[in-house]
N, C-alpha and C positions, 0 to 999 in steps of 0.2 A: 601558235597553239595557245589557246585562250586559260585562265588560270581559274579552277574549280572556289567557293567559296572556302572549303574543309583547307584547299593550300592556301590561301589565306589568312584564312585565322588561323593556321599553322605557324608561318613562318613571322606572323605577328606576336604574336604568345611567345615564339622560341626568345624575342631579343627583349620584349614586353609581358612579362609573365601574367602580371596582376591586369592587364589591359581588358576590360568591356568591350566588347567588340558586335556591332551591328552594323549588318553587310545587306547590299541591296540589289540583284542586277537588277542595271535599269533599262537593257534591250535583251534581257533574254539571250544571251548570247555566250556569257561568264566571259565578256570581252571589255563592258561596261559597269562599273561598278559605284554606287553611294557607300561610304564608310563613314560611322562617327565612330571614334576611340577613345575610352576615357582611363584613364589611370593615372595615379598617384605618382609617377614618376614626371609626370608633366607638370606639376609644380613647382612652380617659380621661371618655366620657364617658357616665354615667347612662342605665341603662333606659330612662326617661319619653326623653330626652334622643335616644336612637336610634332610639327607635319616632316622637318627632317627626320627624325627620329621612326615615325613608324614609314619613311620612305627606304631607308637606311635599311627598316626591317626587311625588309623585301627584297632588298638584294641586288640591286638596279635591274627588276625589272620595268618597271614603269616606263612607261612608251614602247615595248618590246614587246615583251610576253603578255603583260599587262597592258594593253592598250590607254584605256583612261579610267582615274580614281575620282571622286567627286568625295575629298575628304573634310571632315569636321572631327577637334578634337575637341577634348576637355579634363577637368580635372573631378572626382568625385568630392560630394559636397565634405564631404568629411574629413577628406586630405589636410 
């Protein structure tokens, strides 16, 4: 069962409050998904390190419920 974008940016916000969040399906499908995620909490730390974080947020769906993420993060300039 494929995962709506509103559960998404739900269960991203629950663990990433302050998180920007811009979501993209990219086959139409809500099976395929572009994300970039910026928040202040990803400061200071590591690629691998932010992409766990909003992985973790999800709750291991990825590769399940979630088929596939095409994620990008970052930190907002002001952080």
């Amino acid at each position: 069962m494929p995962m709506s974008k509103a559960e998404i940016e739900s269960m991203i916000q629950a663990k990433i409050p302050d998180a920007q969040i811009e979501l993209k399906d990219l086959a139409g499908d809500d099976d395929h998904w572009q994300a970039h995620v910026v928040s202040a909490s990803f400061k200071g730390k590591s690629r691998v390190q932010q992409h766990q974080m909003v992985y973790d947020a999800l709750g291991g769906r990825m590769g399940g419920v979630l088929h596939a993420l095409a994620l990008t993060t970052g930190v907002p300039p002001d952080a």
